[in-house]
PAZAPA-4460 file (N, C-alpha, C; in steps of 0.05 Angstrom, whole numbers, plus 32768, in hexadecimal, padded with zeros to 4 digits):
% residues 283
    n_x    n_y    n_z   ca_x   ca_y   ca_z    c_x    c_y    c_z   seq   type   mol
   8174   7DD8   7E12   815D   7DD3   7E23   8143   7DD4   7E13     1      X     A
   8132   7DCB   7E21   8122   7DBA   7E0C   80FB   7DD0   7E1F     2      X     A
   80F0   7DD8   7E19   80CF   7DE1   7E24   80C4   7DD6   7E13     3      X     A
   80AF   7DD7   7E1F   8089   7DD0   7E0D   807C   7DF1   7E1C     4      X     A
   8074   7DFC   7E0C   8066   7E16   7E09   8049   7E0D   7E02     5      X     A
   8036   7E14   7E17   801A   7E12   7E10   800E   7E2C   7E0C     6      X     A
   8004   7E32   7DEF   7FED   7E4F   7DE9   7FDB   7E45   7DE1     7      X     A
   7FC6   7E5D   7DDB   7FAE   7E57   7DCE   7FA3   7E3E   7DCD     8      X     A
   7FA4   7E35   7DDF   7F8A   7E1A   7DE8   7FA7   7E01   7DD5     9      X     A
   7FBE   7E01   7DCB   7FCA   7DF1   7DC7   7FE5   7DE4   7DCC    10      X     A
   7FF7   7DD6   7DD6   8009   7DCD   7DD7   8017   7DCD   7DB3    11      X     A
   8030   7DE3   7DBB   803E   7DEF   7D9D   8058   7DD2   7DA0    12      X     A
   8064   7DCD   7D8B   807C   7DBE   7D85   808F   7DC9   7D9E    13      X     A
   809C   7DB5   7DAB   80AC   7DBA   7DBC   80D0   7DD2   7DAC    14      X     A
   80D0   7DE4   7DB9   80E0   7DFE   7DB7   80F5   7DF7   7DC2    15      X     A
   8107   7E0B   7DB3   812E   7E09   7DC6   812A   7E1E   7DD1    16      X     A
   8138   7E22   7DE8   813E   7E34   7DF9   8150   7E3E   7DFB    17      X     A
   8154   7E5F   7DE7   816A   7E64   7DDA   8179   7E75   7DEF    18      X     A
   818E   7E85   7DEB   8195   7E91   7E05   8188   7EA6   7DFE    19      X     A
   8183   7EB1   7E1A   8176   7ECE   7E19   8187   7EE0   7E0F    20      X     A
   8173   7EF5   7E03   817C   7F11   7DF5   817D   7F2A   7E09    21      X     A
   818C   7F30   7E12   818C   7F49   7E1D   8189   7F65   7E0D    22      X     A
   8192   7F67   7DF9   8198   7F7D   7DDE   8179   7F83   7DD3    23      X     A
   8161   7F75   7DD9   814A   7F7F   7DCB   8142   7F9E   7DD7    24      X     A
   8135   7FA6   7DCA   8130   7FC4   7DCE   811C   7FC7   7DE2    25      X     A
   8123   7FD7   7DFA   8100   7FD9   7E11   80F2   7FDB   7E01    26      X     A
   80D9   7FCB   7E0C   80C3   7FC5   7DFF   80B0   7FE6   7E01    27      X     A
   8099   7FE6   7DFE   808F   7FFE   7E03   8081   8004   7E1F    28      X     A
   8075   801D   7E25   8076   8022   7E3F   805E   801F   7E46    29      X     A
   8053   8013   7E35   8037   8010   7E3B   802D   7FFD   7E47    30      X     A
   8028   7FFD   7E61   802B   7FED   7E7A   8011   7FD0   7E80    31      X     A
   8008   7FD7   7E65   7FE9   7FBE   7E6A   7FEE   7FA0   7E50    32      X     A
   7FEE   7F95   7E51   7FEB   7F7F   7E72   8002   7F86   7E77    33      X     A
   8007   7F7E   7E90   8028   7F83   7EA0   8027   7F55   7E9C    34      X     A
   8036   7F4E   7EA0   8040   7F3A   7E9E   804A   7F30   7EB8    35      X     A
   8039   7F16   7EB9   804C   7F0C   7ED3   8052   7EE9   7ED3    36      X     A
   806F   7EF2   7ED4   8079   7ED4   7ED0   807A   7EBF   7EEA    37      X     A
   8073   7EAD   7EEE   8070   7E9B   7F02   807C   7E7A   7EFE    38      X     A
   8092   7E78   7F0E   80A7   7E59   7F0E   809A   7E55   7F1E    39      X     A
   809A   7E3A   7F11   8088   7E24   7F26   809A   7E0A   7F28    40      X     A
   809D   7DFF   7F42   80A9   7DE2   7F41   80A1   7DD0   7F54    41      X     A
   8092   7DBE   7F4D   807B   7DAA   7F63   8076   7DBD   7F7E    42      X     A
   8064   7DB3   7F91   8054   7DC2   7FA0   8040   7DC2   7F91    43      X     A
   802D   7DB6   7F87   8015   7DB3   7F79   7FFC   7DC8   7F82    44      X     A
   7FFF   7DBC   7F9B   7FE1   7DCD   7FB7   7FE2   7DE8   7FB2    45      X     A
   7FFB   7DF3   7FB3   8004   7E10   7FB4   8009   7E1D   7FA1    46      X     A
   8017   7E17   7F87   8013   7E19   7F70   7FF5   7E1B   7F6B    47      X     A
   7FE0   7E17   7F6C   7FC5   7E15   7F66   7FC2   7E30   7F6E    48      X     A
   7FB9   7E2B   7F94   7FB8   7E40   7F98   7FC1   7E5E   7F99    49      X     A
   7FD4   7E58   7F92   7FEE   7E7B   7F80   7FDA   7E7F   7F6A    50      X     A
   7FD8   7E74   7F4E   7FD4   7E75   7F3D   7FB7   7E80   7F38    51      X     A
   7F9D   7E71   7F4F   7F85   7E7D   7F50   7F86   7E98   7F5B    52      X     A
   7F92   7E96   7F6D   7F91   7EB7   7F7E   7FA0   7ECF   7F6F    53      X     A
   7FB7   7EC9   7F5A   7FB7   7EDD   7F46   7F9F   7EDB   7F38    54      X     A
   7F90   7ED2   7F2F   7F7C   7ECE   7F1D   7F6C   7EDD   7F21    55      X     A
   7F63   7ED9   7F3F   7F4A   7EE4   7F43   7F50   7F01   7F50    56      X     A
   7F65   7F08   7F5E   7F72   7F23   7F6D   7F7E   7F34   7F58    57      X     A
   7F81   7F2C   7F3F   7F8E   7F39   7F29   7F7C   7F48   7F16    58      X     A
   7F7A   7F6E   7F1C   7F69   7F74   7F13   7F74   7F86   7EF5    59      X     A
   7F8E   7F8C   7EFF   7F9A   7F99   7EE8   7FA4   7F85   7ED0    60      X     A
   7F98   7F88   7EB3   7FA9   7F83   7EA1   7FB7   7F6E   7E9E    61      X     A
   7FC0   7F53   7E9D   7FD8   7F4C   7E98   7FD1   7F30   7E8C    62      X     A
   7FF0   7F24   7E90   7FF9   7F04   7E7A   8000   7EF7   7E97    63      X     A
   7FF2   7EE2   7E9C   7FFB   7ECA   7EAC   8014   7EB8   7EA1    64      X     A
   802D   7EBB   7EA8   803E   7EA5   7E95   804F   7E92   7EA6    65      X     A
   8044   7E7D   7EA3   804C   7E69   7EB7   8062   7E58   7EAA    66      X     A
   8083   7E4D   7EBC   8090   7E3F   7EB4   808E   7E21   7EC7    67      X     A
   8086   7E04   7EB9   8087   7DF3   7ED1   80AE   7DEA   7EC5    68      X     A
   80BD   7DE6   7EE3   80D0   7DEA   7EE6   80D6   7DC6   7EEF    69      X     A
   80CF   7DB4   7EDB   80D1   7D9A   7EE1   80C9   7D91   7EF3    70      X     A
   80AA   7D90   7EFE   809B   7D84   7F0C   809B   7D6E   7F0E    71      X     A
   8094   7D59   7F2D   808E   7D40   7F28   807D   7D2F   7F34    72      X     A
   806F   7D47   7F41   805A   7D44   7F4D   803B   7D49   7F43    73      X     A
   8034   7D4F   7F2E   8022   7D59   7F1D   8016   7D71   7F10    74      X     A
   802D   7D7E   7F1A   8021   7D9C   7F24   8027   7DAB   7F03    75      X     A
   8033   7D98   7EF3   8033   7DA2   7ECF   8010   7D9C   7EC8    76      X     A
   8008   7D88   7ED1   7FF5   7D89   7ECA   7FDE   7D96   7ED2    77      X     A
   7FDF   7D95   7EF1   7FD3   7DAB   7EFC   7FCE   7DC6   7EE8    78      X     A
   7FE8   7DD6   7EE2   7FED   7DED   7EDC   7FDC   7DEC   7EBC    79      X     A
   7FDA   7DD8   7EB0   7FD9   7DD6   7E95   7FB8   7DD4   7E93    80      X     A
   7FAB   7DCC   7EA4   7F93   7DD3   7EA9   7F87   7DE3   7EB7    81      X     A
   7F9A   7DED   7EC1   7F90   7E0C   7EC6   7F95   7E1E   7EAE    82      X     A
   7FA6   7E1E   7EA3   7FA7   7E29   7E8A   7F94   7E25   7E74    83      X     A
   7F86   7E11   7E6D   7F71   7E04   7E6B   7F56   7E13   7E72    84      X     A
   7F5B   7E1E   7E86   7F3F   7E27   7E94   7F41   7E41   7E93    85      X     A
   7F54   7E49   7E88   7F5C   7E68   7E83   7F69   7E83   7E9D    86      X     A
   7F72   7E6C   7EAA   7F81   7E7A   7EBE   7F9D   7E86   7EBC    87      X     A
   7FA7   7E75   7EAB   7FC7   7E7A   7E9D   7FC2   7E85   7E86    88      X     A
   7FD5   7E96   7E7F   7FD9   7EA0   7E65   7FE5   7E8E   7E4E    89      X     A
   8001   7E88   7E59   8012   7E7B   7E4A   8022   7E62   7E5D    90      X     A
   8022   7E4E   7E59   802E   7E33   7E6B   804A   7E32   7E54    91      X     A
   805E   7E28   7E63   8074   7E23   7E5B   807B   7E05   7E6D    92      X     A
   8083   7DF5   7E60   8086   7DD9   7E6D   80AB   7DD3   7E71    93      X     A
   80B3   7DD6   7E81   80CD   7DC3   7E7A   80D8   7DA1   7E85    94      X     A
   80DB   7D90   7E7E   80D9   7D81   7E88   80E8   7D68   7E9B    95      X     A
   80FB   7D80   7EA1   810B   7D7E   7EB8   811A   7D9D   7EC4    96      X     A
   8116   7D98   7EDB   811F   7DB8   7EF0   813C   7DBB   7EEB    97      X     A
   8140   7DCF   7EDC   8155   7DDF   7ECA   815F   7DF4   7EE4    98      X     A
   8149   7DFC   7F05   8157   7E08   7F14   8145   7E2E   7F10    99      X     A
   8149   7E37   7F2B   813D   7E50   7F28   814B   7E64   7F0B   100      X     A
   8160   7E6A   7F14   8175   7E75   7F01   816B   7E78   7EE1   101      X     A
   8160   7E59   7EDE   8164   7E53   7EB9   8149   7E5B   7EBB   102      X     A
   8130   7E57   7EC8   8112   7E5B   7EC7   810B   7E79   7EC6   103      X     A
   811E   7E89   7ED2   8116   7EA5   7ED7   8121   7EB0   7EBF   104      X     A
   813A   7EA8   7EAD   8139   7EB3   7E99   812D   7EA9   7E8A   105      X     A
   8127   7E97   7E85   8117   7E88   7E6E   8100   7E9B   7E69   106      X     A
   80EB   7EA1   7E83   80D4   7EAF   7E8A   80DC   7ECF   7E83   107      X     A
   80EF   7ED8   7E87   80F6   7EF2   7E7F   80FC   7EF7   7E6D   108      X     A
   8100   7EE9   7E4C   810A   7EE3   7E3A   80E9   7EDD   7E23   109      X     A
   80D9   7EDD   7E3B   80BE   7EE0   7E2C   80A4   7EF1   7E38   110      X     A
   80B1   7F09   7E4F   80A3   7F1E   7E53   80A4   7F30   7E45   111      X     A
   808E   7F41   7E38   8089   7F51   7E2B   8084   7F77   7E35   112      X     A
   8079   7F7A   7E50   8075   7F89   7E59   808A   7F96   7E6B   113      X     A
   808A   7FAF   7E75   80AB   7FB6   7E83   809C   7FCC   7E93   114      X     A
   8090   7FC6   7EAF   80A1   7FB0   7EBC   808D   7F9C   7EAE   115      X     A
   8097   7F7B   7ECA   808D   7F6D   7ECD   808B   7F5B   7EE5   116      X     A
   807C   7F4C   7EF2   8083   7F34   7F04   8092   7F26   7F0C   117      X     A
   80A1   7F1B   7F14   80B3   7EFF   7F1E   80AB   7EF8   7F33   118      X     A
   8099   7EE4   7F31   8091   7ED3   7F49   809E   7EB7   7F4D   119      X     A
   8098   7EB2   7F63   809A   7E93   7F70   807B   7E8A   7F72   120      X     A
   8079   7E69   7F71   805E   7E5B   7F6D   8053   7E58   7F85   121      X     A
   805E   7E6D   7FA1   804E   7E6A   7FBB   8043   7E7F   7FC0   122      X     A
   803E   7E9E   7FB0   8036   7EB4   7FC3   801A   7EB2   7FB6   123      X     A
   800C   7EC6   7FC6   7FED   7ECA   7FC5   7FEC   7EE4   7FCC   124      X     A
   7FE2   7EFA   7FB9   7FDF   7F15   7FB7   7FCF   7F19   7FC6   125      X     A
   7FCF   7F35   7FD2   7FAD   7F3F   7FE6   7F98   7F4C   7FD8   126      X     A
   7F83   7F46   7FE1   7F72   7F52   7FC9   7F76   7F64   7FC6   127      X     A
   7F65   7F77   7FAB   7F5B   7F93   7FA6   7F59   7FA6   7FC5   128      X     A
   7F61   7FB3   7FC1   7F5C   7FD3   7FDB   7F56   7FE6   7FCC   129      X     A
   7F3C   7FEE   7FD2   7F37   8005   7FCC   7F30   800A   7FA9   130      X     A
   7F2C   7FF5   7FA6   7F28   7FEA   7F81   7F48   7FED   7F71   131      X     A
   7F5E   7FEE   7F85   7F74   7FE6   7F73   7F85   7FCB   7F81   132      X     A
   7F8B   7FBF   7F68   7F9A   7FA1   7F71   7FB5   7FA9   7F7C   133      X     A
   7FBE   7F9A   7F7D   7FDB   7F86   7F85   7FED   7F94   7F75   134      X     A
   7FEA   7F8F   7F5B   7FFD   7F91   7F46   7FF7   7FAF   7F32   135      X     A
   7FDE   7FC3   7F3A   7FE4   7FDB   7F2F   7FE7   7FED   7F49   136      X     A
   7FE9   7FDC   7F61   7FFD   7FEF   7F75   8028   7FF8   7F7B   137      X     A
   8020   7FDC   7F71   803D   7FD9   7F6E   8042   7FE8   7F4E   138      X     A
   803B   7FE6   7F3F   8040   7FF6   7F27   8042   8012   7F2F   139      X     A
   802C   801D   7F3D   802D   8037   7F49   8047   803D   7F5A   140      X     A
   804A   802A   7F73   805E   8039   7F76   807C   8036   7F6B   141      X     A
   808C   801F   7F4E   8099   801C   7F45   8094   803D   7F38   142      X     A
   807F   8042   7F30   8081   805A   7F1B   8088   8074   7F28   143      X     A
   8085   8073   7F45   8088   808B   7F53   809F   808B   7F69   144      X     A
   80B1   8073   7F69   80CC   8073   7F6D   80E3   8061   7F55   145      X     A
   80ED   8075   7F45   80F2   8075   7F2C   8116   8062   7F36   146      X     A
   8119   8064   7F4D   8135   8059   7F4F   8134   803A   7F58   147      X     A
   811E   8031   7F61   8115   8020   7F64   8115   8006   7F4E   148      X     A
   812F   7FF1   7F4A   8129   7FDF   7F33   8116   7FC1   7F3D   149      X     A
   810D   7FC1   7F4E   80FA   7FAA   7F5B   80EB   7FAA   7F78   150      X     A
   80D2   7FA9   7F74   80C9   7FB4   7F8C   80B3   7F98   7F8F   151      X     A
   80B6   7F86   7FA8   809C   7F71   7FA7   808C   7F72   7FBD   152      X     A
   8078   7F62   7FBC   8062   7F6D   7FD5   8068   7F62   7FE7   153      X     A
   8060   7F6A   8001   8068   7F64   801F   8062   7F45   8029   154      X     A
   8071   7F38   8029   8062   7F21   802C   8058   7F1F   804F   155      X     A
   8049   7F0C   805E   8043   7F09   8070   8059   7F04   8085   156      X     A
   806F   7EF3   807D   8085   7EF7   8096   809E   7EF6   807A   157      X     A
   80BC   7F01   8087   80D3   7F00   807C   80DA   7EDF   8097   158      X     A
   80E1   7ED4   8087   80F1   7EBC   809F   8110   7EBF   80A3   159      X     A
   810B   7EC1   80AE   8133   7EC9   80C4   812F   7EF0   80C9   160      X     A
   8115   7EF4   80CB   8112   7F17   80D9   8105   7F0E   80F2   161      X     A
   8106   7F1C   8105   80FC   7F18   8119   80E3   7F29   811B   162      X     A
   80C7   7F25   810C   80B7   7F3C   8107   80BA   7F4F   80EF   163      X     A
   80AA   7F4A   80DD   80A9   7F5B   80CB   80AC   7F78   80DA   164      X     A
   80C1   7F81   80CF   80CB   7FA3   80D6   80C3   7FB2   80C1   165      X     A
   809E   7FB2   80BE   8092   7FC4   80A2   8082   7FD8   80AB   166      X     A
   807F   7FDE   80C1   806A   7FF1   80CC   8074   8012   80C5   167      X     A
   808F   8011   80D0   8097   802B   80D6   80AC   802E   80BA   168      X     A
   80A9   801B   80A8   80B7   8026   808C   80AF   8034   8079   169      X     A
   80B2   8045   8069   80AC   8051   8058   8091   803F   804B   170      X     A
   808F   804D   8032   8076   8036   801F   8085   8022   800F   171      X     A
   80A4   8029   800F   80B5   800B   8001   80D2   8010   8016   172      X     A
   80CE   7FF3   8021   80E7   7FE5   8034   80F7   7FE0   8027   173      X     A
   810A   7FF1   8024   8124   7FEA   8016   8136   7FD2   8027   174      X     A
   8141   7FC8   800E   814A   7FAD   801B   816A   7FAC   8008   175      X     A
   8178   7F92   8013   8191   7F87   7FFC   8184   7F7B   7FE7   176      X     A
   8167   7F6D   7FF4   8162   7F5E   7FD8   814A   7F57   7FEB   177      X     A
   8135   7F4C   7FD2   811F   7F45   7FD7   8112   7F2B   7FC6   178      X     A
   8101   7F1C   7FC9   80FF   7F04   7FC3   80EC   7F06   7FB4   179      X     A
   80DF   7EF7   7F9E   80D6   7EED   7F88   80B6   7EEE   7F94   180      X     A
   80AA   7F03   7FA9   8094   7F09   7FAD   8080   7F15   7FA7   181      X     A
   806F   7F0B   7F89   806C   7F1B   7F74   8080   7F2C   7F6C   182      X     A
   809A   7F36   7F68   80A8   7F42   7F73   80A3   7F55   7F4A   183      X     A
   809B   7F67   7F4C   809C   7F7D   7F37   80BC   7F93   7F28   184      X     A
   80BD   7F84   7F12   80E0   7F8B   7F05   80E1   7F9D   7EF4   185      X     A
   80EF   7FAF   7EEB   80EE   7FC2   7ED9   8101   7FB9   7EC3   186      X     A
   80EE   7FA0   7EBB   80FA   7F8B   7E99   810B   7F94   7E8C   187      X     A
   8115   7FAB   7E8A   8129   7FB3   7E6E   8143   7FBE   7E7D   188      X     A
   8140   7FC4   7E96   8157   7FB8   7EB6   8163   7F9A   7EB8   189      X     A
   8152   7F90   7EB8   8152   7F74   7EBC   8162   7F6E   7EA3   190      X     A
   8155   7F6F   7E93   816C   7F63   7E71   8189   7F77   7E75   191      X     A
   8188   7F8E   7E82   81A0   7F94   7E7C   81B3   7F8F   7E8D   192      X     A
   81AA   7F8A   7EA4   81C0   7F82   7EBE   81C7   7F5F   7EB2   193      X     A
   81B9   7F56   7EA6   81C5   7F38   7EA0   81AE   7F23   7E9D   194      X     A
   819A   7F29   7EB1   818C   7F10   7EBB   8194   7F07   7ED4   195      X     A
   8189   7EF0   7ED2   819A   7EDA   7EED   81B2   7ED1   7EE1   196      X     A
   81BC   7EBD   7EEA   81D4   7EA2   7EED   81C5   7E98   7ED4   197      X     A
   81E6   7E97   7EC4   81DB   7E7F   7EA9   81E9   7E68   7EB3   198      X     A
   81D4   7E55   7EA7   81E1   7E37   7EAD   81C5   7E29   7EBC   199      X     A
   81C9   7E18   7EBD   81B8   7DFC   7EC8   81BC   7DF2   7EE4   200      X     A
   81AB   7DFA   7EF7   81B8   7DED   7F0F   819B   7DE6   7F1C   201      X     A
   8196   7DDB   7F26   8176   7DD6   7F2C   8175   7DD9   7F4B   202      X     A
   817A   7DEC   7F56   817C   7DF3   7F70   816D   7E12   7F6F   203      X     A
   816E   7E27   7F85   8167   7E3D   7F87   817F   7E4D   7F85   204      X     A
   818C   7E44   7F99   81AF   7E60   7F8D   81A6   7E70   7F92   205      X     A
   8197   7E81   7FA5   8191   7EA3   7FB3   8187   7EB1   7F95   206      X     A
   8180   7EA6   7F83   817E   7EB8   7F6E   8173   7ED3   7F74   207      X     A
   8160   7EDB   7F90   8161   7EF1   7F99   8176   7F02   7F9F   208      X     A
   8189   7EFD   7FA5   81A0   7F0A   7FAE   81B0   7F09   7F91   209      X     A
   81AF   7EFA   7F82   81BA   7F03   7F68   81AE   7F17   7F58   210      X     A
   819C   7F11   7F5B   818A   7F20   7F44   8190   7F42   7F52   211      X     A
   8186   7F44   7F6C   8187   7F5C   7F6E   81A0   7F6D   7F7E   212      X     A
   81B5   7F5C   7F7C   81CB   7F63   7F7D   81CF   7F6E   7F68   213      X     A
   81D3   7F60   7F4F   81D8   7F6E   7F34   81C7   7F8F   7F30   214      X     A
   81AC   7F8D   7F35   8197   7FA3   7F37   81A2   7FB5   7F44   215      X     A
   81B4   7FB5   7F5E   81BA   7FC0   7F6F   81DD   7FD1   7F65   216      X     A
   81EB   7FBF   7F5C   81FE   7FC5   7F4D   8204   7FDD   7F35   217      X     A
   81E4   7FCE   7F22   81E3   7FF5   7F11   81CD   7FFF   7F1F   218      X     A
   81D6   8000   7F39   81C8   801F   7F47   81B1   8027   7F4A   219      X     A
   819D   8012   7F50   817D   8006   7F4E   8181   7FFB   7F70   220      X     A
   8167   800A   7F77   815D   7FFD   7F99   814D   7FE6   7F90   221      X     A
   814C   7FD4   7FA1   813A   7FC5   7FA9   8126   7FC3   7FC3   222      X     A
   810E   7FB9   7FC7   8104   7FC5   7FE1   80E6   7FB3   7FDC   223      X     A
   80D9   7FAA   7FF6   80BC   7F9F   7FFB   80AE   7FB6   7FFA   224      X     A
   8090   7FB2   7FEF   807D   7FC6   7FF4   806F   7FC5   8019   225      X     A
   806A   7FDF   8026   8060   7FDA   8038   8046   7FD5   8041   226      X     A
   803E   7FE2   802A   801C   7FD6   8024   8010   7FC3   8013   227      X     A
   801C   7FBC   7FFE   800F   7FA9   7FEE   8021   7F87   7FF4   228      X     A
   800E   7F80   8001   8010   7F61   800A   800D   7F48   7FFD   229      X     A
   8013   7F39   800F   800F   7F21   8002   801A   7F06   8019   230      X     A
   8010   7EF3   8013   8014   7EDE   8023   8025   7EC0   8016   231      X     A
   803B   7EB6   8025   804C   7EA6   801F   8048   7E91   802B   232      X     A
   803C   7E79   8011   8030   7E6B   8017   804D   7E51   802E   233      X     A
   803F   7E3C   803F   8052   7E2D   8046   8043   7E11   804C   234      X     A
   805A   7DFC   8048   8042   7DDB   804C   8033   7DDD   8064   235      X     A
   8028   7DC3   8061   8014   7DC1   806B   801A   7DA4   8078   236      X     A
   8028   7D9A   8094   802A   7D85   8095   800E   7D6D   8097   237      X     A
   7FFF   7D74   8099   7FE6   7D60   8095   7FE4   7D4D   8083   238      X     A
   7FEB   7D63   806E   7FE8   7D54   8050   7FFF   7D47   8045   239      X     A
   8011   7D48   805B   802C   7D37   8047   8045   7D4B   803F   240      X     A
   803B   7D6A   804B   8053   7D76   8034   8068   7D81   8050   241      X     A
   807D   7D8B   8045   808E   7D96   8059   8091   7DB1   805B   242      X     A
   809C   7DBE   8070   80A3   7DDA   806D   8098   7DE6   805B   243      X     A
   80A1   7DE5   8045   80A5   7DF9   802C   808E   7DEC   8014   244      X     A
   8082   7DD2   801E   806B   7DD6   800D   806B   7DB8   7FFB   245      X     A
   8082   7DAA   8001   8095   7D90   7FEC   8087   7D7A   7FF6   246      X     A
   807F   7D6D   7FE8   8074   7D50   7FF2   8087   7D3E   7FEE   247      X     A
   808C   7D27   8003   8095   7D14   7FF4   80A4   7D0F   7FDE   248      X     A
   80BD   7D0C   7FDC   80CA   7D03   7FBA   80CE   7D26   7FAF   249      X     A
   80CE   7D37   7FB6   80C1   7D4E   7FA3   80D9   7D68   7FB0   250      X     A
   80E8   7D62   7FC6   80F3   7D78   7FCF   8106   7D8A   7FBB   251      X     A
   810C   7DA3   7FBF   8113   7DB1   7FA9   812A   7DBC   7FB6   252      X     A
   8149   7DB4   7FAC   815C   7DB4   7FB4   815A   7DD5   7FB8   253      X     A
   8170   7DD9   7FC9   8175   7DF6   7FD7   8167   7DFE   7FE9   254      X     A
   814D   7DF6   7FF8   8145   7DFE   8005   8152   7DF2   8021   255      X     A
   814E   7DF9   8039   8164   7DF8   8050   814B   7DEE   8068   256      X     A
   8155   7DE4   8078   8141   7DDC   808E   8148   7DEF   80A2   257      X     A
   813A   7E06   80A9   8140   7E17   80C7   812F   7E1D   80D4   258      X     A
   812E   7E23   80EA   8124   7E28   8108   811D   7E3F   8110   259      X     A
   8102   7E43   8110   80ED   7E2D   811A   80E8   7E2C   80FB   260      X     A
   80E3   7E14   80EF   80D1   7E0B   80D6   80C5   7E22   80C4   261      X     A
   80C7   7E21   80AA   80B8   7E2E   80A3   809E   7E31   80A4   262      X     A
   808C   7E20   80A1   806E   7E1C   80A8   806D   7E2A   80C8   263      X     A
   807F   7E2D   80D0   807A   7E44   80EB   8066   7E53   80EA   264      X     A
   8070   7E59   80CD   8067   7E79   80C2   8054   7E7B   80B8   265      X     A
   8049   7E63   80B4   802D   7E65   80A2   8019   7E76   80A0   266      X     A
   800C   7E82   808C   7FF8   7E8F   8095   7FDE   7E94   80B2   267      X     A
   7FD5   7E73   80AC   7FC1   7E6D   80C2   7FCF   7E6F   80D8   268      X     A
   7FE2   7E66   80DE   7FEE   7E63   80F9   7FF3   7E85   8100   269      X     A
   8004   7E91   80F1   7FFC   7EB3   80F9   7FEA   7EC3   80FB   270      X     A
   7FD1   7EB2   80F0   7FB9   7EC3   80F6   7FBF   7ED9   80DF   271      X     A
   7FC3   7ED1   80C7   7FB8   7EE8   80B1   7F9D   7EE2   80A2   272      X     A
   7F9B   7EF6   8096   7F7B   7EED   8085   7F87   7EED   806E   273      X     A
   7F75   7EDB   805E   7F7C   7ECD   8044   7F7B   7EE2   8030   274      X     A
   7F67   7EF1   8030   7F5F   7F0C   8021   7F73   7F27   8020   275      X     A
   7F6C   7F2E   8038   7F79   7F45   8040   7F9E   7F44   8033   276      X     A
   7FAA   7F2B   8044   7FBC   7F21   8046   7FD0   7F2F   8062   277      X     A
   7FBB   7F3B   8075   7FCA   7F49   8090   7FB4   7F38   80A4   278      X     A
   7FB9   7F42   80BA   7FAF   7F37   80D2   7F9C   7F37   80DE   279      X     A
   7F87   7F28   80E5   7F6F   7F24   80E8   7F69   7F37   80FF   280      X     A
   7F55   7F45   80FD   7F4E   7F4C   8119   7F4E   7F42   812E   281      X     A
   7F62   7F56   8143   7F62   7F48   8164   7F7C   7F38   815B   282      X     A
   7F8C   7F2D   8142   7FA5   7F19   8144   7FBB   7F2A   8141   283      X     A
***
């Protein structure tokens, strides 16, 4: 498999994409920048807006490292000029969708910090509280539940719960598995349980349920934070896109059509605030 890697203001000679190393040594513990890796695959609108709202909600430390996952809607270029504008750290191009599986190791195979990030190209962090972000809350409490191998922020609705059930949980909702919601990993876990699925398949495949099945296997919880939020972005039929955000020509195999719609869930329609990422007064 074949990337284009963009640094330092340049497009490098296109790279092989060797198999990942699990055997390198944990990196050190020194937690600044923390690293956060972000797959992206068309959804242009949303992708944007992910990428600004880490930008600007991101107060702790870190590496933006974005993979576009064979785009074909423009959203490589999008990304590449935001990188450009100094929003990204590092752009990685591939030029056809290799599939969640191959993108998340690829991306883990060039994080440096432990933990780190694994995101999807639709969440949007809540601001700063109290002058601490998103991502040195969740560090906090990864550091202060030590059995914990992945902990991600609360997003605005779980789809197929009937009501987020986060009020009366602890400060992390232990779960079977949790989804790619900013979702914060303890990197040198991650290399040693395996990774994801090797191989090429350009679909999603639950890689949540793989990933932290394995996590769960050597004896690592998984669990949502109950305070540190975030909002999951969903289309926008006005503009052309569907459910999950896909325009036209652009749908991204694995995703499922269910009831009621995802855009159900949308933020605006539940009355959350964009900031906060909880519920507006009086909603």
């Amino acid at each position: 498999m074949i990337a284009t890697m963009f640094r330092d203001g340049a497009a490098l000679d296109d790279i092989d994409v060797h198999p990942i190393s699990f055997t390198d040594p944990r990196v050190q513990e020194l937690r600044q920048p923390v690293d956060i890796a972000l797959l992206s695959c068309n959804r242009r609108r949303i992708t944007e807006a992910s990428i600004r709202a880490i930008h600007e909600r991101t107060t702790t430390p870190h590496r933006l490292l974005v993979l576009d996952n064979g785009s074909v809607d423009g959203s490589d270029d999008l990304i590449e000029q935001l990188y450009l504008d100094g929003l990204v750290d590092e752009f990685y191009l591939s030029p056809e969708n290799n599939g969640v599986h191959w993108g998340h190791n690829f991306l883990l195979d060039l994080v440096q910090s432990d933990p780190y990030v694994c995101t999807d190209n639709d969440l949007v962090p809540c601001v700063p509280v109290d002058g601490k972000d998103w991502l040195s809350r969740l560090v906090d409490l990864m550091d202060r539940n030590p059995e914990y191998g992945a902990i991600a922020c609360r997003p605005h609705v779980l789809i197929g719960e009937p009501g987020n059930r986060f009020d009366d949980s602890p400060e992390i909702r232990q779960m079977h598995h949790v989804g790619a919601h900013l979702r914060l990993m303890r990197t040198a876990l991650v290399r040693e349980v395996g990774g994801w699925e090797r191989g090429v398949r350009p679909s999603r495949n639950h890689e949540e349920r793989y990933i932290c099945g394995r996590l769960k296997k050597a004896g690592y919880e998984v669990g949502y934070s109950r305070d540190v939020r975030c909002l999951h972005q969903f289309g926008d039929s006005d503009l052309g896109e569907d459910p999950h955000g896909y325009t036209a020509g652009t749908y991204h195999e694995g995703h499922r059509e269910i009831w009621p719609p995802a855009n159900h869930y949308g933020w605006k329609r539940m009355g959350m605030d964009w900031e906060t990422c909880m519920p507006e007064e009086g909603k």
